[in-house]
C-alpha positions, 0 to 999 in steps of 0.5 A: 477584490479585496484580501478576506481576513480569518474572522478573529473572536474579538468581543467585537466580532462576537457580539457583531456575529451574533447580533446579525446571526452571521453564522446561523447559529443563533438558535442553537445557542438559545438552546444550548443557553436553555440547556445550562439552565435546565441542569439541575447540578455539576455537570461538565459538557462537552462541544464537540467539533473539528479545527476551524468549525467556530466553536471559539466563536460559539462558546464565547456568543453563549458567554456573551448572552449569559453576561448580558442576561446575570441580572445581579451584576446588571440589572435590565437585560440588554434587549439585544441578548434577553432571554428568559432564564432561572439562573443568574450564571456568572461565567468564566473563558480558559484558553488551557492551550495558552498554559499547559506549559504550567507546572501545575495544570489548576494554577492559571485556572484557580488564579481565574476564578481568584478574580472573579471574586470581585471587580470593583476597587473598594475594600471590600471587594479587595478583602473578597479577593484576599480570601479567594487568594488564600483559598486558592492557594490552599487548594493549589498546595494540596497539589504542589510540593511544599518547597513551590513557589509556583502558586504564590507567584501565579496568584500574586496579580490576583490581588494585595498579597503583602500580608499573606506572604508573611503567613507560613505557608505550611498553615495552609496545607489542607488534609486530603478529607477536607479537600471538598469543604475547601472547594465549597469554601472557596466557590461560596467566596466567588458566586453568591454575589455575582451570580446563581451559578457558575459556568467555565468554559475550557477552550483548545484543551484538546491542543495541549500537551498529553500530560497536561490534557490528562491531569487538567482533565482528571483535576476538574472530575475528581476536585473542581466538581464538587459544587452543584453550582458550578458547569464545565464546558468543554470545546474540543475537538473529541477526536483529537483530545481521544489521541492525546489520550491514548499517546499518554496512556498507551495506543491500546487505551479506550480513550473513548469510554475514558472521555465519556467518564467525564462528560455528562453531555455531548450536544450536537454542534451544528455546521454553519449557514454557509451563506450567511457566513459567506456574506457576514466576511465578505461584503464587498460588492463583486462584478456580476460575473464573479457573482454567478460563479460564487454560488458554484464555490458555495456548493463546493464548501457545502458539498465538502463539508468546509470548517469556517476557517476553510472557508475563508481560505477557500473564498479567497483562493477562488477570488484570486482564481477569479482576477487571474482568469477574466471570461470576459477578456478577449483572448484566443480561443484556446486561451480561453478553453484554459480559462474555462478549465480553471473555473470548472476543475480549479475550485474542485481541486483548492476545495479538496486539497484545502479538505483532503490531500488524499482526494487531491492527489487523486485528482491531478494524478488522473484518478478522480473521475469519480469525485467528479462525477459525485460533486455533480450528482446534485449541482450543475456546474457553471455551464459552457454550451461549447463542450457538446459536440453538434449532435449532443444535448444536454437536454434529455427531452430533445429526442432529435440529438443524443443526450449528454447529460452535465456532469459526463461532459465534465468528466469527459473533460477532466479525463482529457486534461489530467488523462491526456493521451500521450500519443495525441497532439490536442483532444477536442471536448465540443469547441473545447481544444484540450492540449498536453500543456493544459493540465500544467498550466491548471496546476500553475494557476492554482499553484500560485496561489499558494501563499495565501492559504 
């Protein structure tokens, strides 16, 4: 079986993803789309989500429908992505984690939004850019020392520059009181011809350095979010950018209510289908039996709340477990116990260790009797007639032998492969015969498998 890949946010894989609507998230980027359209002025929102849940991928699909839908710069919608909107929005994508090493936190942002003042090769496209440079250099200098060259250098792939190089620079420092006439200028030099209004998504700020999170942050607030036109939105991770701040301002810091002053909207960021995703990165056609385990692996990633990116680390983890370990090849009896042990604890234990070390060491140091018993409160787990004894049942209406209920066999048996009795040679669960190399030769399996995580 083939190696699956991470699903990397190319415009291909966007658009293929939102077209099949692989992840379930369709509609929640219509709503949050028809959100946008409805704010009635500046507004900075934030989407909030862990490491590896897709909110690149989200972001940049509600990028992809809002451009497919600015009918100034393209006419008839694509009826793949129409909608019914008020606004033409020209939109704009930011990795901040790609330069929070700039002196400056505004320098790459500004240079951005310089470009987005014209696209085409004519003159007069070439002179809209030439006064957005001019106006972002303005604004930059109101930030950096006058003796930078930082923000000539960064704006000059922006556009012809020659003849504003022999300006003095000086002539460009604005007073601080004109600051919001400046902004206003230079917003009115990029959205009336593209667009009704303009929304930036900022991406993997939460990445960054505390230094720059924070003056990138407080820059947007206090000077980028001056224009009713103009919508920020953040993809973060809250929790994480909550600690970037307070190891810039100090442990004891409310960095909580900190985050609440700059963002007006926190919608809910939805989990994605999980069977839709599963089968959207792997199409490969798989015999009947690893099929029949699958949906076992399915309700592993649900039960413990899986990111995207956990996913198809813990698909493929589960795959590699399936090669290794057949059901199907003849072996002795015992071998096979070994392999029925890998199928039912191993997916357990690569699901926690890829979502908590702490239930992971629990678990193989014998103290997880408990996780097991809750991941089997609402699932049965793939099942082996062989683990009840000649009297037992796993059938509560057959009054005729002593009902085992699933889950207690399967506790029964984590408890004599990761509790194995010192004074015993082997442990019989049913048919199963349980022996004091059986945890080790789990950890092994598993163990093996680590390159690919």
């Amino acid at each position: 079986m083939d190696y699956i890949k991470n699903l990397v946010p190319t415009e291909d894989n966007i658009a293929e993803s939102y077209k099949h609507d692989s992840v379930g998230r369709k509609t929640l980027v219509h709503d949050f789309i028809h959100m946008l359209d409805e704010i009635p002025g500046n507004s900075s929102v934030a989407i909030s989500g862990e490491w590896g849940s897709g909110k690149t991928f989200f972001v940049k699909q509600v990028k992809l429908v809002l451009d497919k839908n600015n009918a100034i710069l393209n006419g008839t919608a694509d009826p793949d992505y129409k909608m019914e909107l008020k606004n033409n929005f020209l939109t704009l994508y930011f990795d901040a984690w790609l330069h929070d090493n700039d002196e400056e936190p505004l320098a790459s942002l500004i240079t951005l939004l310089t470009e987005a003042a014209g696209h085409e090769d004519n003159e007069y496209s070439k002179e809209k850019v030439k006064k957005a440079i001019d106006m972002g250099i303005g604004i930059l200098n109101m930030f950096l020392p006058k003796n930078a060259a930082t923000a000539m250098d960064i704006l000059k792939a922006a556009g012809d520059t020659g003849a504003f190089f022999s300006l003095d620079k000086d002539s460009f420092r604005p007073e601080e009181e004109k600051t919001a006439d400046m902004i206003q200028d230079f917003y009115d030099a990029i959205i009336p011809e593209h667009a009704d209004r303009l929304v930036v998504f900022i991406d993997e700020l939460d990445r960054c350095k505390p230094d720059f999170a924070v003056r990138f942050l407080e820059r947007i607030k206090h000077y980028l979010l001056l224009d009713d036109r103009v919508i920020f939105v953040f993809s973060i991770n809250r929790e994480q950018l909550e600690q970037t701040i307070k190891h810039f301002y100090g442990y004891g810091f409310d960095s909580h209510r900190y985050l609440d002053r700059f963002f007006d909207f926190t919608p809910r960021f939805g989990e994605a289908d999980v069977d839709k995703f599963c089968s959207f990165i792997d199409g490969e056609k798989h015999p009947a039996t690893y099929d029949t385990y699958s949906g076992y692996y399915k309700y592993l990633i649900k039960h413990f709340h899986m990111t995207m990116r956990e996913i198809t680390s813990y698909l493929n983890i589960t795959k590699k477990l399936f090669e290794a370990n057949r059901l199907d090849i003849p072996g002795a009896f015992y071998e096979k116990t070994k392999q029925c042990v890998i199928y039912i604890y191993a997916p357990i234990l690569c699901a926690v260790e890829i979502t908590s070390p702490e239930k992971y060491n629990a678990l193989i140091n014998g103290n997880g009797s408990d996780i097991i018993r809750d991941v089997g409160r609402d699932c049965y787990f793939p099942e082996f007639s062989q683990l009840w004894e000649e009297g037992e049942t796993p059938d509560s209406s057959n009054t005729d032998k002593t009902f085992v209920s699933l889950t207690d066999k399967y506790v029964e048996l984590y408890e004599a492969v990761f509790m194995f009795p010192a004074d015993k040679h082997s442990v019989n669960i049913g048919k199963f015969i349980i022996k004091n190399d059986t945890k080790e030769f789990v950890l092994n399996a598993i163990n093996s498998l680590g390159v690919i995580r």
